[in-house]
N, CA, C and O atoms as a GROMACS GRO file, in nm:
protein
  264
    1UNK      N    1  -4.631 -15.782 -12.001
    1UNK     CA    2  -4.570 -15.671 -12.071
    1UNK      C    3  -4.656 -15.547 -12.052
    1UNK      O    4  -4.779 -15.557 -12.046
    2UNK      N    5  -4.588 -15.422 -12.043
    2UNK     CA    6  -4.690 -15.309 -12.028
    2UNK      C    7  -4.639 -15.209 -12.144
    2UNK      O    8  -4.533 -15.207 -12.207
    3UNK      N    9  -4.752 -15.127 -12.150
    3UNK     CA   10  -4.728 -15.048 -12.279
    3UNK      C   11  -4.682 -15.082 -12.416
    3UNK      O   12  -4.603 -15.033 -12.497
    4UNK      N   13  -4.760 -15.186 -12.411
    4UNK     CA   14  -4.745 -15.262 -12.556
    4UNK      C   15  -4.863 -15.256 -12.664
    4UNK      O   16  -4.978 -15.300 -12.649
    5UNK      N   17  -4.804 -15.185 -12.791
    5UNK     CA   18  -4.949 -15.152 -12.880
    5UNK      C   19  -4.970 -15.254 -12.922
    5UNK      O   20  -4.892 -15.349 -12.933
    6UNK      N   21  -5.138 -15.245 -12.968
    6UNK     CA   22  -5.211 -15.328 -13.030
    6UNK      C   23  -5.295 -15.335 -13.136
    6UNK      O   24  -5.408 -15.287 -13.125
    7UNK      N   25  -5.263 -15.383 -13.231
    7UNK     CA   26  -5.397 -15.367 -13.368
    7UNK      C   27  -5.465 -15.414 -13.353
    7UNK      O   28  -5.430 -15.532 -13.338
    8UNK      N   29  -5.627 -15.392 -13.339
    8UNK     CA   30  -5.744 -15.432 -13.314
    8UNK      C   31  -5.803 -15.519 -13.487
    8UNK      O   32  -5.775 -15.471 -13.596
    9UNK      N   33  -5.858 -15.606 -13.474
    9UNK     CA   34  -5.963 -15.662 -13.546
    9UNK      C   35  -6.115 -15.675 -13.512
    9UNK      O   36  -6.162 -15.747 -13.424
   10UNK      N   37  -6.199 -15.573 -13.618
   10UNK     CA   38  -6.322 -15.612 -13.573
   10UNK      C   39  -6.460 -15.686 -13.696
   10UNK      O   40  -6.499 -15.625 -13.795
   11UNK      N   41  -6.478 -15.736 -13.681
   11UNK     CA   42  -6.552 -15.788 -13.818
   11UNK      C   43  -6.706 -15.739 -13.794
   11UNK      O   44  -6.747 -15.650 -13.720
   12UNK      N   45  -6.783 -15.833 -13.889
   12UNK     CA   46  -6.938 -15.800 -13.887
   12UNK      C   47  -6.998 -15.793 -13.781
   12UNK      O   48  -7.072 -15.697 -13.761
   13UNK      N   49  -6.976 -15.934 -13.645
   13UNK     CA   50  -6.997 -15.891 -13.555
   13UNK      C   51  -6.992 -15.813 -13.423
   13UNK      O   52  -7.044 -15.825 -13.312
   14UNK      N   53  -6.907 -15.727 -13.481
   14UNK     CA   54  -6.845 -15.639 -13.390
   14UNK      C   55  -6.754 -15.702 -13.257
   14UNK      O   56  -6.749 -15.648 -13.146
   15UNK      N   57  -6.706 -15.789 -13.284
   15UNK     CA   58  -6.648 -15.866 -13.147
   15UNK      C   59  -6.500 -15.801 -13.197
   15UNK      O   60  -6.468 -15.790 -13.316
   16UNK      N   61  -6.442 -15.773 -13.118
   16UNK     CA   62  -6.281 -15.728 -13.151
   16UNK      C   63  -6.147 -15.830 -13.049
   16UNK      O   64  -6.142 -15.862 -12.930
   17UNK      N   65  -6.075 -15.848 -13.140
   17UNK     CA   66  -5.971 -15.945 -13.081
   17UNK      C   67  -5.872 -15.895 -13.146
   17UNK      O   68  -5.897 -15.821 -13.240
   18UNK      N   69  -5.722 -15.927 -13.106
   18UNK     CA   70  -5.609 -15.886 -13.120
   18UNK      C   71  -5.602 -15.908 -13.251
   18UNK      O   72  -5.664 -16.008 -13.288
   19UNK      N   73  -5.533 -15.832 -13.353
   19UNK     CA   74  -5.485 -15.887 -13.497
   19UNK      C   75  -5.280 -15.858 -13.491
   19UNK      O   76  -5.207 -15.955 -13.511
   20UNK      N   77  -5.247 -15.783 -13.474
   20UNK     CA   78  -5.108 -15.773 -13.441
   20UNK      C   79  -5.031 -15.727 -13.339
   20UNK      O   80  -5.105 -15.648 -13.280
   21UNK      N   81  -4.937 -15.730 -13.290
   21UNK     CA   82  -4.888 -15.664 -13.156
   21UNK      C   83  -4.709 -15.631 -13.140
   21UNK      O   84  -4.613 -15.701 -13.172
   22UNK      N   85  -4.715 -15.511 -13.087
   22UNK     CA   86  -4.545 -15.464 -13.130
   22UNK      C   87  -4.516 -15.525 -13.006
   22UNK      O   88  -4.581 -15.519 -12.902
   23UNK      N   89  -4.403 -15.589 -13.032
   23UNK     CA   90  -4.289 -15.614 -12.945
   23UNK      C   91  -4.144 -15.624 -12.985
   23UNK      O   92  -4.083 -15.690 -13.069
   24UNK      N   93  -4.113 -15.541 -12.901
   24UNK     CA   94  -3.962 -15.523 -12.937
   24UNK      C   95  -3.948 -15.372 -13.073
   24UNK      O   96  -3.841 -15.342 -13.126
   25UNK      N   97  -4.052 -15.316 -13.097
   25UNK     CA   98  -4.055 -15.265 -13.188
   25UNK      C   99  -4.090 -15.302 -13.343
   25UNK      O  100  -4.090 -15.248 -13.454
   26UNK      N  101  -4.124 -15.437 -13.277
   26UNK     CA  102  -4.168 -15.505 -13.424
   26UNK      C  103  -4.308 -15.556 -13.439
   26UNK      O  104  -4.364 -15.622 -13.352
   27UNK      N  105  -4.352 -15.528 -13.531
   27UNK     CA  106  -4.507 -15.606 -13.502
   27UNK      C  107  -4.499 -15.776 -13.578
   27UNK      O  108  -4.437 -15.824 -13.672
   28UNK      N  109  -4.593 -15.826 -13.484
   28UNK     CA  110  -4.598 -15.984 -13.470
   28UNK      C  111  -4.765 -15.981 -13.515
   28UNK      O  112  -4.849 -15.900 -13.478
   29UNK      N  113  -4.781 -16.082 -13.594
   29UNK     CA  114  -4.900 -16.155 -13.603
   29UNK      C  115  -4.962 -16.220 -13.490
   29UNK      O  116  -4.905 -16.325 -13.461
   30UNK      N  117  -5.039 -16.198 -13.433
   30UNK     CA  118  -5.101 -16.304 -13.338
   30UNK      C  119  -5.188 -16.429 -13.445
   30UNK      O  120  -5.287 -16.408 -13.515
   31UNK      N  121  -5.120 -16.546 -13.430
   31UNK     CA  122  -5.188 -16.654 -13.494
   31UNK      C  123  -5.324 -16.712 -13.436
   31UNK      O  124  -5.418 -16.762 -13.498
   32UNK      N  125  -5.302 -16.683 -13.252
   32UNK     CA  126  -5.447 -16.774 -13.223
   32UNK      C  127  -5.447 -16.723 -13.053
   32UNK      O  128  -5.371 -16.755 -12.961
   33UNK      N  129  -5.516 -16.669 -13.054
   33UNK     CA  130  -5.562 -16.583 -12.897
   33UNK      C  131  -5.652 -16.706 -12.812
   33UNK      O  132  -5.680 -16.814 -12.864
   34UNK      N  133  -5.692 -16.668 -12.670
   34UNK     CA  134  -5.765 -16.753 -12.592
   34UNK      C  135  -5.832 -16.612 -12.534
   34UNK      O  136  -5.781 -16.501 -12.554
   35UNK      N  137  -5.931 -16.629 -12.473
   35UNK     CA  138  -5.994 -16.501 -12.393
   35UNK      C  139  -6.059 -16.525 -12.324
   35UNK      O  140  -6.143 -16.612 -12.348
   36UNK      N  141  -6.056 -16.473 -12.226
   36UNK     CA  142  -6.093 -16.488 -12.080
   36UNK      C  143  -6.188 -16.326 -11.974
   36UNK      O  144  -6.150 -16.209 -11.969
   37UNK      N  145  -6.270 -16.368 -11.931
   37UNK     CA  146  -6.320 -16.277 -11.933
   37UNK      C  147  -6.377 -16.273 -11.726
   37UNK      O  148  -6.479 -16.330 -11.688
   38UNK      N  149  -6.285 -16.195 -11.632
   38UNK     CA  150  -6.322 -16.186 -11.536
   38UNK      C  151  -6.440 -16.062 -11.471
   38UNK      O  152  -6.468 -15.962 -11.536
   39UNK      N  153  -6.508 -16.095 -11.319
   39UNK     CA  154  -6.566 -15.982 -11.285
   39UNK      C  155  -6.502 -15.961 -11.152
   39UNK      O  156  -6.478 -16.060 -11.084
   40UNK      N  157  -6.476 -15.854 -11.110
   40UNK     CA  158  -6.456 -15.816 -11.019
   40UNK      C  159  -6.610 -15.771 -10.882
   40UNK      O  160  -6.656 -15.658 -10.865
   41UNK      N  161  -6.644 -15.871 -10.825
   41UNK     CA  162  -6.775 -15.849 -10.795
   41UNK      C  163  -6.806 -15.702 -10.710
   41UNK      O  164  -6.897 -15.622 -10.732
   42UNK      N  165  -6.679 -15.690 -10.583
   42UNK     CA  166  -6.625 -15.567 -10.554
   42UNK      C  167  -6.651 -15.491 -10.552
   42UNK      O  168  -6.747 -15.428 -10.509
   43UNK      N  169  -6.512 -15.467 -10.630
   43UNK     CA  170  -6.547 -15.341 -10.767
   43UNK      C  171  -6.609 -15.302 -10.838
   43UNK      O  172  -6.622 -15.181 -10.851
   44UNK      N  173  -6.679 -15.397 -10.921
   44UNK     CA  174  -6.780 -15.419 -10.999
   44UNK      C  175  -6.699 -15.368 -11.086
   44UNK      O  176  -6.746 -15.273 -11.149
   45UNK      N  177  -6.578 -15.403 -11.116
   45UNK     CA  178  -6.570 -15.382 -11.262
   45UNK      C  179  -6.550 -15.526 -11.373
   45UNK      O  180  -6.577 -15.637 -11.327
   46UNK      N  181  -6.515 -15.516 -11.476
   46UNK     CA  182  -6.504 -15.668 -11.563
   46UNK      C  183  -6.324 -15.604 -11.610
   46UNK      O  184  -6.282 -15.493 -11.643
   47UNK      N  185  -6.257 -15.736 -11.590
   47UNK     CA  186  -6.128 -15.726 -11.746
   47UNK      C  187  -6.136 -15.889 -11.819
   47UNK      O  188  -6.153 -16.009 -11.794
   48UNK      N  189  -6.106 -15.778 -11.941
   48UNK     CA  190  -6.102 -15.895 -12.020
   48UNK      C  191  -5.965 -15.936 -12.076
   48UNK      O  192  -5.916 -15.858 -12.158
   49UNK      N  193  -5.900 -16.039 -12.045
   49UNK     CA  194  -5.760 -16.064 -12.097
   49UNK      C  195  -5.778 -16.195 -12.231
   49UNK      O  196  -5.854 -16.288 -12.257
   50UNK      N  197  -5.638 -16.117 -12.296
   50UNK     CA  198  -5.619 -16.220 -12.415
   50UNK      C  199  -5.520 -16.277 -12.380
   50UNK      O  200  -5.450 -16.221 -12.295
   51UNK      N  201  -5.476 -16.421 -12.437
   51UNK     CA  202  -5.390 -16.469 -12.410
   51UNK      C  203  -5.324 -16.494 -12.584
   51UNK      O  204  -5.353 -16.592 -12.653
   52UNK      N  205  -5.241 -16.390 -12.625
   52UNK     CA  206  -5.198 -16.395 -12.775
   52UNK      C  207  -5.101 -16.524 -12.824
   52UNK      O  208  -4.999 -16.530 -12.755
   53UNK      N  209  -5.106 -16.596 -12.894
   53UNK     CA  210  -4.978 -16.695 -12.994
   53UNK      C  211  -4.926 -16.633 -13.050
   53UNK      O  212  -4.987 -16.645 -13.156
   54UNK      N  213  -4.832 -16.548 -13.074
   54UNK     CA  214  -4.748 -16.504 -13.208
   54UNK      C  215  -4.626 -16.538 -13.231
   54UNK      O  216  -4.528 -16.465 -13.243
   55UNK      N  217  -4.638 -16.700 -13.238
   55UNK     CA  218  -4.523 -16.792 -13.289
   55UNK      C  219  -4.393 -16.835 -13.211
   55UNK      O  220  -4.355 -16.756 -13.125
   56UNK      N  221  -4.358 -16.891 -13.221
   56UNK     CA  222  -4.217 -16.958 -13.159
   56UNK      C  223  -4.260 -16.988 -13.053
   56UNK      O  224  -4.189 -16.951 -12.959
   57UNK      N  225  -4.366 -17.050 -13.021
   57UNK     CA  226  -4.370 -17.061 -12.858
   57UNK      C  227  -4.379 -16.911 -12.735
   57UNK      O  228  -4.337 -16.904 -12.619
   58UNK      N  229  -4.446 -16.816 -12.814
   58UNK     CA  230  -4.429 -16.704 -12.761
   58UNK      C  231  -4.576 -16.652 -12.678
   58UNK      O  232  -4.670 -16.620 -12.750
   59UNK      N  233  -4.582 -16.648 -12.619
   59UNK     CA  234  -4.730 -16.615 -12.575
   59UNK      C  235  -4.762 -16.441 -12.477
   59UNK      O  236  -4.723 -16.418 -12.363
   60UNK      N  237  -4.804 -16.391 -12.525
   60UNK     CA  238  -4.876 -16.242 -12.472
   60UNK      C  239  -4.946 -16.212 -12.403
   60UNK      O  240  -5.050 -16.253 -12.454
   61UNK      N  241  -4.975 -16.158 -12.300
   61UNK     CA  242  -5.100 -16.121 -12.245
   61UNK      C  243  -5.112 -15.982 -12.217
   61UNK      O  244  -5.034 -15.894 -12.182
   62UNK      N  245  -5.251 -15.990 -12.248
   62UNK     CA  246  -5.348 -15.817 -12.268
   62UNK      C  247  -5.456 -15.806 -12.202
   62UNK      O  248  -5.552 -15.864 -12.251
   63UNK      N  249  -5.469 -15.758 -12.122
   63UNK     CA  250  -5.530 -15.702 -12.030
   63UNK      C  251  -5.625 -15.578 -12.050
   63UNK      O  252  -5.570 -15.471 -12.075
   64UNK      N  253  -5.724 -15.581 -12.045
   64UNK     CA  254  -5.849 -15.461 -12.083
   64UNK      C  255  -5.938 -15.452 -11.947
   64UNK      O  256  -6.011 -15.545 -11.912
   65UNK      N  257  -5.924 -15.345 -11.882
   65UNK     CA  258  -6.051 -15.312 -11.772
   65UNK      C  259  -6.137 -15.227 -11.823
   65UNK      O  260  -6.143 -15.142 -11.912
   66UNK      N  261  -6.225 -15.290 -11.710
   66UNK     CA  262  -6.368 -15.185 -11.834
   66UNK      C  263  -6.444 -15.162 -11.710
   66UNK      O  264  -6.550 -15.099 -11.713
   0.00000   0.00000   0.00000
């Protein structure tokens, strides 16, 4: 999916992971993310993708280059 917003969660340790995500115009809970974290040796750049749950068998992915 592209151009899809995202509510960030960040706690004490500053690690941030998905907390909700619009789709369809609606925002969804993400219940339980996976994260994955590539390097591009290359490029030298890193992305980090989530892989979101937000129910029914629905699964998301988010994509962050850095």
């Amino acid at each position: 999916m592209k151009n899809i917003e995202v509510e960030w969660y960040s706690g004490k340790e500053l690690h941030a992971h998905p907390r909700r995500i619009k789709v369809n115009g609606i925002w969804e809970e993400v219940f339980s993310f996976e994260k994955e974290i590539r390097e591009d040796l290359k490029n030298k750049k890193r992305v980090t993708i989530f892989y979101c749950h937000i129910g029914d068998n629905r699964r998301i992915k988010i994509e962050i280059a850095e």
